[in-house]
C-alpha positions as CSV (number, residue, x, y, z in Angstrom):
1,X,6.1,37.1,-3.5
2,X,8.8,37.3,-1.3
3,X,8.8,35.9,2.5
4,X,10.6,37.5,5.3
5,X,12.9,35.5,7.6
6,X,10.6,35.3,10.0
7,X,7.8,33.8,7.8
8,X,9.9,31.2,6.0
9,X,10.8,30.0,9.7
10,X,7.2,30.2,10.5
11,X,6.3,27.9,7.1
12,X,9.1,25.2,7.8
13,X,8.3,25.0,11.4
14,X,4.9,24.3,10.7
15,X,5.7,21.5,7.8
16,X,8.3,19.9,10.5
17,X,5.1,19.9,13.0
18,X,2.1,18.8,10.3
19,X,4.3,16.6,7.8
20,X,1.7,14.1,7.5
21,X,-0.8,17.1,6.5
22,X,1.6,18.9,4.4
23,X,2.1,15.3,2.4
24,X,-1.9,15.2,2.4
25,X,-2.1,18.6,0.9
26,X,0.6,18.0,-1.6
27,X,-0.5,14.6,-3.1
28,X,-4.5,16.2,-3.0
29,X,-2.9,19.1,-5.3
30,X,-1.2,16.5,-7.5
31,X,-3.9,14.7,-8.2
32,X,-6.7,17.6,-8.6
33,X,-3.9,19.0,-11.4
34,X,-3.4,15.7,-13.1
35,X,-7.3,15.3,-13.6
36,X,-7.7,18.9,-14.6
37,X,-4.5,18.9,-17.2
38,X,-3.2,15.9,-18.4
39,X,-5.4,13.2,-17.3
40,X,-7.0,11.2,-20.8
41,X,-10.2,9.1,-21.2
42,X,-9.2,6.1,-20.1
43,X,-7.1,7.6,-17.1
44,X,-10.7,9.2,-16.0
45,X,-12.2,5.6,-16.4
46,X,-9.7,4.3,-14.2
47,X,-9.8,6.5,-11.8
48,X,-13.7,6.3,-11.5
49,X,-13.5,2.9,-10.6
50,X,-10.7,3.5,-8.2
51,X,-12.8,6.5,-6.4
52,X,-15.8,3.8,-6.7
53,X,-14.2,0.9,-5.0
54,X,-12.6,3.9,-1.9
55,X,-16.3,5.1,-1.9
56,X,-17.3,1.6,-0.9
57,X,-14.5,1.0,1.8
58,X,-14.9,4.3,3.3
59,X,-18.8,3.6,4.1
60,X,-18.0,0.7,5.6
């Protein structure tokens, strides 16, 4: 898909002004596609405990 000039500036502007959501969004992709494609049995366990354990924090 090809962007105009004007929508590329538009994009860049807009990850200058929301870096912190445009990490979010980024390391939130990375992770969903690590689970769905590479991730093994034991990387699952791990991560269950890890989501476990943030579950916990995050009620707190």
């Amino acid at each position: 898909m090809v962007l105009t000039d004007a929508q590329r500036r538009a994009n860049e502007k807009w990850h200058r002004n929301n870096r912190e959501r445009a990490n979010y969004i980024a390391m939130r992709s990375s992770a969903r596609s690590f689970i769905r494609k590479k991730s093994t049995l034991d990387d699952l366990d791990g991560l269950e405990e890890i989501i476990r354990k943030r579950r916990e924090e995050l009620k707190e």
